[in-house]
Residue frames as qw, qx, qy, qz and C-alpha x, y, z in Angstrom:
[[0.000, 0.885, 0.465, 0.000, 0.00, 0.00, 0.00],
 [0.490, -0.596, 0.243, 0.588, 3.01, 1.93, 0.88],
 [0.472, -0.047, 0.608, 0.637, 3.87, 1.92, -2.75],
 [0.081, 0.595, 0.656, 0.457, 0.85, 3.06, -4.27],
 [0.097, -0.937, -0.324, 0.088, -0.03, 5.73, -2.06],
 [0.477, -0.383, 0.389, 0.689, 3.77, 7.19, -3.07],
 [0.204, 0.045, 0.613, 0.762, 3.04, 6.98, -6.41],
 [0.044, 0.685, 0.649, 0.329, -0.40, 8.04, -6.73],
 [0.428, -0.617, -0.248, 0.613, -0.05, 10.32, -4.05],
 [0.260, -0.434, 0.278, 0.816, 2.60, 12.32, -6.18],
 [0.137, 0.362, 0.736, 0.555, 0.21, 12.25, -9.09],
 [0.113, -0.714, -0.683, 0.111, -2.58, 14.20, -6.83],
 [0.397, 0.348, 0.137, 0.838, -2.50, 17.91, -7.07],
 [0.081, -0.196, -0.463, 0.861, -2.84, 20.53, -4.37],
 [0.283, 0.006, -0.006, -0.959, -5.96, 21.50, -5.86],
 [0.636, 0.087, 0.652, -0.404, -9.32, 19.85, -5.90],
 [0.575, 0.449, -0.303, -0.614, -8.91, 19.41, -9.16],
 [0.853, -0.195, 0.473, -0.099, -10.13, 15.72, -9.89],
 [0.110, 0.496, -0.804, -0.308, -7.35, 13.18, -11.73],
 [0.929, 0.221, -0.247, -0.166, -8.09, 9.92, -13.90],
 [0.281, -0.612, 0.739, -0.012, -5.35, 7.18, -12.79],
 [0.841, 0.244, -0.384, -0.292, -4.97, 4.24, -15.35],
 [0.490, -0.573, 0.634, -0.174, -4.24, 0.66, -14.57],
 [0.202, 0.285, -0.851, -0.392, -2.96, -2.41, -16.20],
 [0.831, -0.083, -0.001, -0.550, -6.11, -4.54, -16.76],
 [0.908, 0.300, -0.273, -0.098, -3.87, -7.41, -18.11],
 [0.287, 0.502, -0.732, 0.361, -1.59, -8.20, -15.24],
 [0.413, 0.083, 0.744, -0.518, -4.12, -9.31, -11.97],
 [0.127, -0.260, -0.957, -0.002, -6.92, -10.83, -11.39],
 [0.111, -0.583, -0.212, -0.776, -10.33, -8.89, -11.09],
 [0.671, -0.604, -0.340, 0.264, -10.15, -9.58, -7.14],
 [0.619, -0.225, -0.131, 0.741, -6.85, -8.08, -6.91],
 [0.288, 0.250, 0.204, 0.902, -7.87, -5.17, -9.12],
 [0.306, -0.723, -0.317, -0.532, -10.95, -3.86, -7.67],
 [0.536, -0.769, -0.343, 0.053, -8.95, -3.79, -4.60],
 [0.362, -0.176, 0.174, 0.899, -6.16, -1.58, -5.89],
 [0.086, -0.612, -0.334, -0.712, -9.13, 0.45, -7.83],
 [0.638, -0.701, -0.317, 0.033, -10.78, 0.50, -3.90],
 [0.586, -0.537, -0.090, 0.600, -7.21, 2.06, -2.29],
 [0.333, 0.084, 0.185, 0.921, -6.68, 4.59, -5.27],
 [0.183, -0.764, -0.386, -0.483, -10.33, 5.81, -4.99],
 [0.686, -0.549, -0.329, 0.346, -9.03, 6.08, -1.24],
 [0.540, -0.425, 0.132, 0.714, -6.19, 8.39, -2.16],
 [0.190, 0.292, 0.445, 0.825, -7.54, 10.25, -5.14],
 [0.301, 0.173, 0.297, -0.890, -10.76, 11.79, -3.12],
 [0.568, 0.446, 0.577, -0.381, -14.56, 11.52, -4.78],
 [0.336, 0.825, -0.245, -0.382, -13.71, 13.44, -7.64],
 [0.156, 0.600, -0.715, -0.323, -10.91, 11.37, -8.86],
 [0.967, 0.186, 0.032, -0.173, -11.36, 7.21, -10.63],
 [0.450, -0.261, 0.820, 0.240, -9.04, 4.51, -10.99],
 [0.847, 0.332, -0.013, -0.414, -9.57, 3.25, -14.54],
 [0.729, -0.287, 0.585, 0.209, -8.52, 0.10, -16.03],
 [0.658, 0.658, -0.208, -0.303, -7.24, -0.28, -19.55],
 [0.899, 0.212, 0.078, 0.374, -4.65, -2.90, -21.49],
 [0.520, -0.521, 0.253, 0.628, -1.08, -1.36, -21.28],
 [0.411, -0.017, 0.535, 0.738, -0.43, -1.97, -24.53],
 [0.178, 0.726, 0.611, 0.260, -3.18, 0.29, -25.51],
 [0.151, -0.974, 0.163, -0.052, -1.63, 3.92, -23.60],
 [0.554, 0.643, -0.339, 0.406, 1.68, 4.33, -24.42],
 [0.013, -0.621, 0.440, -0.648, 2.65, 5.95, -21.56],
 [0.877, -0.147, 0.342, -0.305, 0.81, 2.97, -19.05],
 [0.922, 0.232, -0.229, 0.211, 3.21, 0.25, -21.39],
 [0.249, 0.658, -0.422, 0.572, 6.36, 2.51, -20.38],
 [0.270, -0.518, 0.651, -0.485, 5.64, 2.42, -16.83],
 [0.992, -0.043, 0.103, -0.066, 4.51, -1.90, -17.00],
 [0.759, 0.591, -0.193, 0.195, 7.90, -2.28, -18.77],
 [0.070, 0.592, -0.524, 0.608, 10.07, -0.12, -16.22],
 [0.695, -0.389, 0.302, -0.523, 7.53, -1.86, -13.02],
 [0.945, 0.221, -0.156, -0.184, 8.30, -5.19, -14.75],
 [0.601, 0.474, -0.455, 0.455, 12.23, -4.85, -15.48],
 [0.176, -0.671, 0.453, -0.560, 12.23, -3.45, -11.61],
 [0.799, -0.328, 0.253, -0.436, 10.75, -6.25, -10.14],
 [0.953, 0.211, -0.197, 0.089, 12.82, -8.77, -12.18],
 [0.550, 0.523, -0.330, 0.561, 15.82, -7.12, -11.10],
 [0.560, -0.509, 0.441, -0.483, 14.66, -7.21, -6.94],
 [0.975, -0.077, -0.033, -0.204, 13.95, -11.08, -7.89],
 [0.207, -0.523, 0.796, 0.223, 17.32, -13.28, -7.10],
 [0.872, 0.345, 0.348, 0.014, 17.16, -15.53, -10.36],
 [0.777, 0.082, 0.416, 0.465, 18.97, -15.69, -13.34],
 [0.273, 0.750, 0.303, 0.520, 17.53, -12.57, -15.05],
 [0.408, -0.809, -0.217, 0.364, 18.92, -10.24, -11.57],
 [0.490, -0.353, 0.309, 0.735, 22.31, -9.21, -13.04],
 [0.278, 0.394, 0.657, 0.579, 20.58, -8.82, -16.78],
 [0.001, 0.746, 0.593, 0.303, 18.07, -6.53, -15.79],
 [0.460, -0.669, -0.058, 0.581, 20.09, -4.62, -13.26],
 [0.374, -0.133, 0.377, 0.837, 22.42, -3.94, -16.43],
 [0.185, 0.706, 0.551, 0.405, 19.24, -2.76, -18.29],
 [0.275, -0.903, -0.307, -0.121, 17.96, -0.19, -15.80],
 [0.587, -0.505, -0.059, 0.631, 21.66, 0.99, -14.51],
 [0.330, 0.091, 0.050, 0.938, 22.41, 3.69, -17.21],
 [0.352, -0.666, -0.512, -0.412, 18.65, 5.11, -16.60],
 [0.424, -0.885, -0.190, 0.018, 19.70, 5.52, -12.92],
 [0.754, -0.154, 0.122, 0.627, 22.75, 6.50, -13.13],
 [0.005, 0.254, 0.283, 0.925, 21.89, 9.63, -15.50],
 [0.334, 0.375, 0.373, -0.780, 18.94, 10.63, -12.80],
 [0.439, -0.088, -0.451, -0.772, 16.14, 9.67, -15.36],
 [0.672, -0.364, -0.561, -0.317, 14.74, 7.41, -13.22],
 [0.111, -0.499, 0.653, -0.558, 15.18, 7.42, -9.19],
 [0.675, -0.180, -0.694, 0.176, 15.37, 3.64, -7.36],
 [0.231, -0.554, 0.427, -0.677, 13.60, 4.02, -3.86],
 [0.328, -0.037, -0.921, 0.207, 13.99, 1.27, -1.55],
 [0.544, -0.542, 0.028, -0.640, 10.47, 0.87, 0.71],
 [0.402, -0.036, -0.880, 0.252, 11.06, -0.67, 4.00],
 [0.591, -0.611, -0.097, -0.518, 8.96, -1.73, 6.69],
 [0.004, -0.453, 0.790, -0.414, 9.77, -2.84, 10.04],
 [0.216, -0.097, -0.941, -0.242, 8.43, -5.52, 11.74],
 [0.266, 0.319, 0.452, -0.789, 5.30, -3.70, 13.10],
 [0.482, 0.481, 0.690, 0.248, 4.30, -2.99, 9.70],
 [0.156, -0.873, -0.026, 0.461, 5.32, 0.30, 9.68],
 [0.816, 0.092, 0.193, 0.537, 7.21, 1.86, 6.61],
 [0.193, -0.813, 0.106, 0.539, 9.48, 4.01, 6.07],
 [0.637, 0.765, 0.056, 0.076, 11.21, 5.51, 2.85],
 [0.603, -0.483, 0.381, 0.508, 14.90, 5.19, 2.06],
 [0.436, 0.844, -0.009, -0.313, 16.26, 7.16, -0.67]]
């Protein structure tokens, strides 16, 4: 949750003005999604919607499956760790993209590490 309310979060704008937030249709299940649509309606206000759409249909929604994808492959310890590391290293390295580590503790508390 910790993750999403980061990233949506930073998407919301100081005004009341309300915001659309797309999601990949084609990665969950429609359990999982109506309860990530259910925590962004949470964090976006009345005004604002979770919709769902295919990635590959908004550019800009493929870009950030692709980058969400390559991150996760490259947290996983397998074969693809080292491969995907090398992908995503000149990206952070030149500040286009910024790697932020969420921990929690064992309360369930989390905290951000930069």
């Amino acid at each position: 949750m910790q993750l999403l309310e980061d990233v949506v979060g930073a998407m919301v704008p100081a005004s009341d003005d309300c915001i659309s937030v797309f999601m990949d249709d084609g990665r969950y299940g429609p359990e999982t999604l109506s309860l990530v649509r259910k925590d962004i309606a949470a964090i976006v206000g009345p005004c604002g919607q979770a919709q769902l759409e295919l990635s590959h249909r908004l550019p800009g929604l493929q870009i950030a499956d692709v980058l969400a994808n390559t991150f996760f492959n490259r947290a996983m310890v397998t074969e693809r760790q080292a491969r995907m590391a090398a992908i995503v290293a000149p990206y952070l390295e030149s500040g286009q993209i910024k790697l932020r580590l969420l921990l929690g503790d064992a309360e369930g508390d989390n905290q951000n590490r930069e």
